[in-house]
PyMOL commands that place a pseudoatom at each C-alpha (Angstrom):
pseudoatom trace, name=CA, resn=UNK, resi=1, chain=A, elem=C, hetatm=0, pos=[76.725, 234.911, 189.952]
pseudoatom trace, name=CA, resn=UNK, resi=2, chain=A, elem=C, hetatm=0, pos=[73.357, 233.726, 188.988]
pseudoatom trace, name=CA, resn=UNK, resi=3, chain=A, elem=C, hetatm=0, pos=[71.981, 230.049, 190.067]
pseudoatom trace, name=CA, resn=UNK, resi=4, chain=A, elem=C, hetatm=0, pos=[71.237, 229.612, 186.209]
pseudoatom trace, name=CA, resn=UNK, resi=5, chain=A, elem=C, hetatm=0, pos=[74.875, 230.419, 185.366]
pseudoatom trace, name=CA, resn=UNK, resi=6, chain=A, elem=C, hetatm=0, pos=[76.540, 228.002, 187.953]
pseudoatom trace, name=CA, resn=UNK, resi=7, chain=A, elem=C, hetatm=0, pos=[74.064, 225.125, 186.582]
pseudoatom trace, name=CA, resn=UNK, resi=8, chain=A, elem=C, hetatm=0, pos=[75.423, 225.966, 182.965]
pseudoatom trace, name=CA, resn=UNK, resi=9, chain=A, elem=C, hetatm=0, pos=[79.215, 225.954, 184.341]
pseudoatom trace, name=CA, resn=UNK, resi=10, chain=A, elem=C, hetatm=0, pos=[78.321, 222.237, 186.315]
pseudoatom trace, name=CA, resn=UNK, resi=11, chain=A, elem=C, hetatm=0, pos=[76.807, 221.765, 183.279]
pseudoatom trace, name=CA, resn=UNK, resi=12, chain=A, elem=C, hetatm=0, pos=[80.187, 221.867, 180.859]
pseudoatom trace, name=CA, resn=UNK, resi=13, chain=A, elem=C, hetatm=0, pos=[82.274, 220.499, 183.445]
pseudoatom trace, name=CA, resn=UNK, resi=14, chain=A, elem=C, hetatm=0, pos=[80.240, 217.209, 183.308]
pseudoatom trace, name=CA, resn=UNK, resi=15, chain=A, elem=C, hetatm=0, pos=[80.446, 217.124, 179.616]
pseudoatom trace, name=CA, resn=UNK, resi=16, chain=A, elem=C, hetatm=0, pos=[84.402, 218.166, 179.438]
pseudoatom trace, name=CA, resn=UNK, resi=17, chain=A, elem=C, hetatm=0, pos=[84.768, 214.965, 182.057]
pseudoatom trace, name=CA, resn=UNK, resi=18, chain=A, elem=C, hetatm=0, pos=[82.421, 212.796, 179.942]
pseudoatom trace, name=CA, resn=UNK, resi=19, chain=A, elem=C, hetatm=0, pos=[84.677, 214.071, 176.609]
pseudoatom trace, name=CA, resn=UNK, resi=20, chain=A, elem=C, hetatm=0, pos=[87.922, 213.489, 177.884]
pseudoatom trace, name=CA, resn=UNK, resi=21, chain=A, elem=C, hetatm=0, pos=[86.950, 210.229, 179.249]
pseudoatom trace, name=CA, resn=UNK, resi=22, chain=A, elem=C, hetatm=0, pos=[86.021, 209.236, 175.582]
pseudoatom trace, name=CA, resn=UNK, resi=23, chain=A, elem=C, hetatm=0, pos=[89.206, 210.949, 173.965]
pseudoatom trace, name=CA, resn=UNK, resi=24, chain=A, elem=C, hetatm=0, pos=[91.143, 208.256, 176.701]
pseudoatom trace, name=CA, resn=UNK, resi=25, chain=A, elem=C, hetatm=0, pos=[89.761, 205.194, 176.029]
pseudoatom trace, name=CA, resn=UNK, resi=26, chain=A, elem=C, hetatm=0, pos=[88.821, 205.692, 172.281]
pseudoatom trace, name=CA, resn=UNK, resi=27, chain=A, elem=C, hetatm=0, pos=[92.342, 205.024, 171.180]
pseudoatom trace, name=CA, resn=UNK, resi=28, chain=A, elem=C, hetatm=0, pos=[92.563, 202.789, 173.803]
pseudoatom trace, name=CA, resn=UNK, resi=29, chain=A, elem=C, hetatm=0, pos=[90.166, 200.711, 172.046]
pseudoatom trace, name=CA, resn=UNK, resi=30, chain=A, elem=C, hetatm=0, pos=[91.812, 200.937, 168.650]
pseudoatom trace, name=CA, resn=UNK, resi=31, chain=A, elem=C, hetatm=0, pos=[95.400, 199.522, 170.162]
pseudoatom trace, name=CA, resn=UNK, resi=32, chain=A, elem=C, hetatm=0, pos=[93.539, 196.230, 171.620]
pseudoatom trace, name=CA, resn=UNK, resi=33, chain=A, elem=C, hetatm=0, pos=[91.144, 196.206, 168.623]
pseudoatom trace, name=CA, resn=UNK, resi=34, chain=A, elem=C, hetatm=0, pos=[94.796, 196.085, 165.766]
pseudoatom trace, name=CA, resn=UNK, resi=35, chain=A, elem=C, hetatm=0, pos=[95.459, 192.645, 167.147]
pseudoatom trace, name=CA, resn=UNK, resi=36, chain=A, elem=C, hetatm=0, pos=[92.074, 191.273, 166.826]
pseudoatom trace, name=CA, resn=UNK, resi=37, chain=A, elem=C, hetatm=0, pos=[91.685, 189.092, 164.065]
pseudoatom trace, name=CA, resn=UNK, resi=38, chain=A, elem=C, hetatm=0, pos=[88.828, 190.950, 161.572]
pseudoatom trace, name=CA, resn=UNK, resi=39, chain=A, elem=C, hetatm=0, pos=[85.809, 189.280, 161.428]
pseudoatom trace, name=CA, resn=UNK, resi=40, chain=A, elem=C, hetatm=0, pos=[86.312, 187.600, 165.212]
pseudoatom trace, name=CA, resn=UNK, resi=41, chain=A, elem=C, hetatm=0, pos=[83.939, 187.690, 167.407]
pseudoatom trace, name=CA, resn=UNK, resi=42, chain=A, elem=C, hetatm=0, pos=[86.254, 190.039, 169.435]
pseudoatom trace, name=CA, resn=UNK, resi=43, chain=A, elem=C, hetatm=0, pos=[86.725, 192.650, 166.897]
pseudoatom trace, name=CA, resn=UNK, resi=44, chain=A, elem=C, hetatm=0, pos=[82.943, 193.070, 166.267]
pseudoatom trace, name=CA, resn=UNK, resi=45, chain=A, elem=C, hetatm=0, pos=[82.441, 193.455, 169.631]
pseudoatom trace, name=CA, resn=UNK, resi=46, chain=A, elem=C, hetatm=0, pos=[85.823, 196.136, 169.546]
pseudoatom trace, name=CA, resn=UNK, resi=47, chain=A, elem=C, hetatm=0, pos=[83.232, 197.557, 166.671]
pseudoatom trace, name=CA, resn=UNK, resi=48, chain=A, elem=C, hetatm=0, pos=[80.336, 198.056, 169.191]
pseudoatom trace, name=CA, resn=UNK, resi=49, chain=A, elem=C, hetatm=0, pos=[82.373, 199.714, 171.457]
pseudoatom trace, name=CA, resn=UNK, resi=50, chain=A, elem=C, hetatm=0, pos=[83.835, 202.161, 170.020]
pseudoatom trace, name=CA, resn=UNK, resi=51, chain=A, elem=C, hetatm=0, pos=[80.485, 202.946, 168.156]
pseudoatom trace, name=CA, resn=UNK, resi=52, chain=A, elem=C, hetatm=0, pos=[78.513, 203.056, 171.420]
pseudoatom trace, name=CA, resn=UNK, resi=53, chain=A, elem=C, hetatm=0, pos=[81.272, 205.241, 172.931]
pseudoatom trace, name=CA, resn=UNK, resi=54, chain=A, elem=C, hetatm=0, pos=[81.434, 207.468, 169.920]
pseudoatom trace, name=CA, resn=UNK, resi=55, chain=A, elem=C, hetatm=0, pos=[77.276, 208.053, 169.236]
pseudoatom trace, name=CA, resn=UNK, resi=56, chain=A, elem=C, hetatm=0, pos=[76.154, 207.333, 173.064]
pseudoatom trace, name=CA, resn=UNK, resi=57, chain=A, elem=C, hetatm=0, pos=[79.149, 209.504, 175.254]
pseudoatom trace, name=CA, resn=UNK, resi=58, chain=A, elem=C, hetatm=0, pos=[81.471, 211.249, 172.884]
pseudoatom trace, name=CA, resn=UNK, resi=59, chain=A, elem=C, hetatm=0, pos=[79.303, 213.176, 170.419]
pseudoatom trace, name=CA, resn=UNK, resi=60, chain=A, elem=C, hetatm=0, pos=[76.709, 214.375, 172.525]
pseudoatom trace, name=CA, resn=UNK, resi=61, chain=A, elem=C, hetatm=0, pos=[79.391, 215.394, 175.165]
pseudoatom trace, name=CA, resn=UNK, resi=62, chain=A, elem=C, hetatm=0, pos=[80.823, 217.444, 172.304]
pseudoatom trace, name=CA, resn=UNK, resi=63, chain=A, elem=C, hetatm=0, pos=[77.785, 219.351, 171.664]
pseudoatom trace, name=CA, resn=UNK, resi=64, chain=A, elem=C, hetatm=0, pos=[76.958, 219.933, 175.332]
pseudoatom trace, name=CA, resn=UNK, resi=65, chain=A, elem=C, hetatm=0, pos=[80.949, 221.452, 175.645]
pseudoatom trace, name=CA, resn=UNK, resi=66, chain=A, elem=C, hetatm=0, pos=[80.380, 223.920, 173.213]
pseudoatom trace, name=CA, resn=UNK, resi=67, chain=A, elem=C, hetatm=0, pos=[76.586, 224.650, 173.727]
pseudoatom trace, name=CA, resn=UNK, resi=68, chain=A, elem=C, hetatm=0, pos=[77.812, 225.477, 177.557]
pseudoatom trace, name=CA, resn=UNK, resi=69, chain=A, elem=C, hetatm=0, pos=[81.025, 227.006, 176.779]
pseudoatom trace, name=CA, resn=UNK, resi=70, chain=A, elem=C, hetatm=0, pos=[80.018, 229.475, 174.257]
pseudoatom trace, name=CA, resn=UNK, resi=71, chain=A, elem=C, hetatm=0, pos=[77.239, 230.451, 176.667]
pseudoatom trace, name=CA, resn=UNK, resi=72, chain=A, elem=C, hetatm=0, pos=[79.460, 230.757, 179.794]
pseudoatom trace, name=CA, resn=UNK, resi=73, chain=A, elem=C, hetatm=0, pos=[82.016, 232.671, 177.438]
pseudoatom trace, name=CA, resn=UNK, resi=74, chain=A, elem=C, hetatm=0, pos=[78.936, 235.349, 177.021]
pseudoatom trace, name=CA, resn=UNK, resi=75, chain=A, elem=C, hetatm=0, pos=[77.233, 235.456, 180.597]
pseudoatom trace, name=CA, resn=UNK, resi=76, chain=A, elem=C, hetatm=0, pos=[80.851, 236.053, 181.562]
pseudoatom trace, name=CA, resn=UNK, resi=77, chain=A, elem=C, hetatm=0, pos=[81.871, 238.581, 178.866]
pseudoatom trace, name=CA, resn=UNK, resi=78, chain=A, elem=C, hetatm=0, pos=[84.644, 236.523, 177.847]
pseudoatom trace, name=CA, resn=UNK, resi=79, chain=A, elem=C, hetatm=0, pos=[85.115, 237.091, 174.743]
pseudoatom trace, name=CA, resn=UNK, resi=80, chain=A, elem=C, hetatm=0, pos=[87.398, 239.767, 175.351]
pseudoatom trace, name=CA, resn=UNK, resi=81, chain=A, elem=C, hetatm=0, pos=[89.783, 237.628, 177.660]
pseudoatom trace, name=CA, resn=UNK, resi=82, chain=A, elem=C, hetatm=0, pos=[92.991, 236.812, 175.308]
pseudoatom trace, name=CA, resn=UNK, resi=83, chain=A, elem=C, hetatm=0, pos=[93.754, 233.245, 177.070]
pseudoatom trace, name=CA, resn=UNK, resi=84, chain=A, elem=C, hetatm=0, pos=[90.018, 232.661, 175.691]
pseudoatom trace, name=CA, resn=UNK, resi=85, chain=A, elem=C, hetatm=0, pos=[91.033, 232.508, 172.439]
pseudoatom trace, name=CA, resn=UNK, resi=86, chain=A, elem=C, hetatm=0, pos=[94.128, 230.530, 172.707]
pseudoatom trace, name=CA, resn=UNK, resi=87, chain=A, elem=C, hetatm=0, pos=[91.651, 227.915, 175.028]
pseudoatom trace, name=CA, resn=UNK, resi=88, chain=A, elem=C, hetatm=0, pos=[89.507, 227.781, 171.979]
pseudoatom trace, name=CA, resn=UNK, resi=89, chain=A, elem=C, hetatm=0, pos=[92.510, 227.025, 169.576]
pseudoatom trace, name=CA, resn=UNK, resi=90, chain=A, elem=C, hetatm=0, pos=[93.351, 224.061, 171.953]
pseudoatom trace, name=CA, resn=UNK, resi=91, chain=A, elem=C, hetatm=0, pos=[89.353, 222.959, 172.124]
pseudoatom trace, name=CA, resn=UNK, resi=92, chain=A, elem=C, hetatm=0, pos=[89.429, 223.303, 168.152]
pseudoatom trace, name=CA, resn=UNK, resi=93, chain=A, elem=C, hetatm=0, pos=[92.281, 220.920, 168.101]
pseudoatom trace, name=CA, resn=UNK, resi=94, chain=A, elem=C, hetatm=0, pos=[90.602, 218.677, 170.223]
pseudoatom trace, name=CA, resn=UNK, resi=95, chain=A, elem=C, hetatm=0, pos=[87.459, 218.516, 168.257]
pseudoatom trace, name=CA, resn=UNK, resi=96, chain=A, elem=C, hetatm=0, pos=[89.637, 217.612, 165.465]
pseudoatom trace, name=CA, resn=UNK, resi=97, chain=A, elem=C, hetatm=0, pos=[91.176, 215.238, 167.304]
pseudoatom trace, name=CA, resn=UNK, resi=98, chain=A, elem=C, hetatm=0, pos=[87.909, 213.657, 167.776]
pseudoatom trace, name=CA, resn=UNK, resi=99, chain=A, elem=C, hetatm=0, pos=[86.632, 214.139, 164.284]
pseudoatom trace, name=CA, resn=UNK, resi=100, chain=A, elem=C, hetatm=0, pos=[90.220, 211.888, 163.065]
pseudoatom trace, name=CA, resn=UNK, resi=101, chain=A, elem=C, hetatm=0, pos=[88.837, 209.534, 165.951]
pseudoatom trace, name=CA, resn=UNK, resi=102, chain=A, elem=C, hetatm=0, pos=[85.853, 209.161, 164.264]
pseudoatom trace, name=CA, resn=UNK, resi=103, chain=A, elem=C, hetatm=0, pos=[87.421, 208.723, 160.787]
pseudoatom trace, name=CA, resn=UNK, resi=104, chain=A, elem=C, hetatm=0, pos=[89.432, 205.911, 162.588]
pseudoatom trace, name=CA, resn=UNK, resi=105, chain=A, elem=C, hetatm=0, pos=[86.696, 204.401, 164.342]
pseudoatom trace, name=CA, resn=UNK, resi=106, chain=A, elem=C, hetatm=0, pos=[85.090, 203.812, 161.006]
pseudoatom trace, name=CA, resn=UNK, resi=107, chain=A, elem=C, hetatm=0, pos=[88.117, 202.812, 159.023]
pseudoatom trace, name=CA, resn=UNK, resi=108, chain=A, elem=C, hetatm=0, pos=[88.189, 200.183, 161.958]
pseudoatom trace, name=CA, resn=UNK, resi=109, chain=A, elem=C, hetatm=0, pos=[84.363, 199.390, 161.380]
pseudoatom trace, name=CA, resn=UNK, resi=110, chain=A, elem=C, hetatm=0, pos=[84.556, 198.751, 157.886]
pseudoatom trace, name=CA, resn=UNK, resi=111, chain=A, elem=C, hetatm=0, pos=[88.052, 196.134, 158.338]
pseudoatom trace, name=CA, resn=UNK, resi=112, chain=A, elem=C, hetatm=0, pos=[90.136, 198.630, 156.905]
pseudoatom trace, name=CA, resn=UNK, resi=113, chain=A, elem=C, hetatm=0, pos=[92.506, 200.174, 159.734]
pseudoatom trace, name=CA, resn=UNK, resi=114, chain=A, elem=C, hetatm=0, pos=[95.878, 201.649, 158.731]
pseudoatom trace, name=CA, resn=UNK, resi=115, chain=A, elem=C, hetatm=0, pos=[97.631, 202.416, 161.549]
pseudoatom trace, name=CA, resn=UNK, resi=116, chain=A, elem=C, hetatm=0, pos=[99.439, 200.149, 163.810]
pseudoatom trace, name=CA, resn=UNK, resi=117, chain=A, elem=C, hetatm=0, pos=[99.050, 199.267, 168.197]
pseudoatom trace, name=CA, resn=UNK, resi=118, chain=A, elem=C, hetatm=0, pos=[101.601, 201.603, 168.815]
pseudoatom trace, name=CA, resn=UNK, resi=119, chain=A, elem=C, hetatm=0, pos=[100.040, 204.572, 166.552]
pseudoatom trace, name=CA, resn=UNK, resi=120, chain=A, elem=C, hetatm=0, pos=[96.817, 204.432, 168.874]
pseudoatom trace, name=CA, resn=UNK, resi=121, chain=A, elem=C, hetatm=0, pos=[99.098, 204.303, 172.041]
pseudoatom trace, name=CA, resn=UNK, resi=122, chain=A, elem=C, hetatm=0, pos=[100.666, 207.517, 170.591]
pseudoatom trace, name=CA, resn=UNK, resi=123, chain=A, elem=C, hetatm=0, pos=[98.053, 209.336, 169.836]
pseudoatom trace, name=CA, resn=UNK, resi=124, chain=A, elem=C, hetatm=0, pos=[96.702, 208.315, 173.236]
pseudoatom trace, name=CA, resn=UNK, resi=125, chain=A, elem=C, hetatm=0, pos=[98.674, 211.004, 174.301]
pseudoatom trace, name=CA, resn=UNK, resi=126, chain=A, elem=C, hetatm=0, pos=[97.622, 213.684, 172.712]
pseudoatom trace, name=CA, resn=UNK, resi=127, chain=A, elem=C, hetatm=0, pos=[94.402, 214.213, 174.641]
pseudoatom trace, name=CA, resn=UNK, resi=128, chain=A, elem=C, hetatm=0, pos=[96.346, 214.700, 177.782]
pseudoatom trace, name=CA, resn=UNK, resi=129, chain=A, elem=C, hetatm=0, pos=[98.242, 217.320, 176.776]
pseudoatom trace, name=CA, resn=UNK, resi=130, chain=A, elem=C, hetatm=0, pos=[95.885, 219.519, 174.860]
pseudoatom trace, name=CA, resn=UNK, resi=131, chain=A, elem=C, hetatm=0, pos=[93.789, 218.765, 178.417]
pseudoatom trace, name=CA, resn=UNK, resi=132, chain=A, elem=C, hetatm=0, pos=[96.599, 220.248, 180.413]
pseudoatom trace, name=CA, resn=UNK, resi=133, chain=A, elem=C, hetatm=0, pos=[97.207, 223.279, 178.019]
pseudoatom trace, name=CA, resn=UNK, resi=134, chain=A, elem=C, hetatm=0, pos=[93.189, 223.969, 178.337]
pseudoatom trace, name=CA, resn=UNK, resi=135, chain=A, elem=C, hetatm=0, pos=[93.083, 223.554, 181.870]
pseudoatom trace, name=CA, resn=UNK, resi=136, chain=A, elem=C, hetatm=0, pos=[96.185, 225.635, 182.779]
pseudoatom trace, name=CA, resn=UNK, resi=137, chain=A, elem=C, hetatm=0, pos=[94.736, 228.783, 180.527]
pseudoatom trace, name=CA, resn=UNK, resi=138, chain=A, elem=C, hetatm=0, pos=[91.333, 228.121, 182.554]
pseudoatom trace, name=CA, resn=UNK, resi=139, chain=A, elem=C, hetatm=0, pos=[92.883, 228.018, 185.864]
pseudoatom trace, name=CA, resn=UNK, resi=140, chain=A, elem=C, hetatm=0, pos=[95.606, 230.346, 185.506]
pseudoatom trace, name=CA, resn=UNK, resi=141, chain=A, elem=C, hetatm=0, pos=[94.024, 232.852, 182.994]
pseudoatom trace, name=CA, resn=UNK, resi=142, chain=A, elem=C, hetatm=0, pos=[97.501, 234.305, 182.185]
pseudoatom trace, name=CA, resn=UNK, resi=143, chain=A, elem=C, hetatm=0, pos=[96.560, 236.431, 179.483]
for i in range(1, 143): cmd.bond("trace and resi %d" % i, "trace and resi %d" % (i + 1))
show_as sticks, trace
zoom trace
């Protein structure tokens, strides 16, 4: 392997660790942030938070994931590797996922949630699992 394609694999590791880290705490956020009272000082500052997590960590991890993913995919000749494309049904259900985080995050931003505590703590668990399923067809490769 070539040092440029081991610095592009570091490379989507770091942003799959910053990702996931934001797909944790986001709805973390939003089951502390239904109990503040709107308008508080704590729910604008639930507001900048999730904002700043979204814009700053999230997003830009997002594009870094598939920037370095789609390259490793082609250094590697991957493309022809079945569990590939059942990892990228699992990272496309992730990315929408975070696009519905997004939708909440603003919802949330503009006073107008819909979803209760226990909703977020829920759907807190979905990043976990599409996590395992990615990293076991990574790992494993069983296809």
């Amino acid at each position: 392997m070539d040092q440029l394609y081991l610095w592009i694999k570091a490379l989507h590791i770091i942003s799959v660790i910053a990702l996931m880290a934001g797909m944790f705490y986001l709805p973390r956020l939003f089951v502390y942030h239904v109990t503040a009272e709107k308008g508080s000082v704590q729910s604008e500052t639930f507001k900048v938070m999730e904002r700043k997590l979204d814009v700053i960590i999230m997003r830009p991890a997002l594009v870094l994931v598939y920037a370095t993913g789609i390259t490793l995919a082609i250094k590697a000749d991957f493309f022809k590797a079945a569990w590939l494309n059942w990892k990228f049904l699992l990272v496309l259900l992730l990315t929408g996922l975070y696009l519905y985080l997004v939708g909440a995050r603003l919802r949330f931003a503009a006073d107008r949630n819909i979803h209760s505590a226990r909703f977020y703590r829920i759907l807190n668990e979905a990043p976990t699992l599409l996590l395992i399923g990615i990293v076991l067809l990574v790992v494993l490769k069983p296809f």
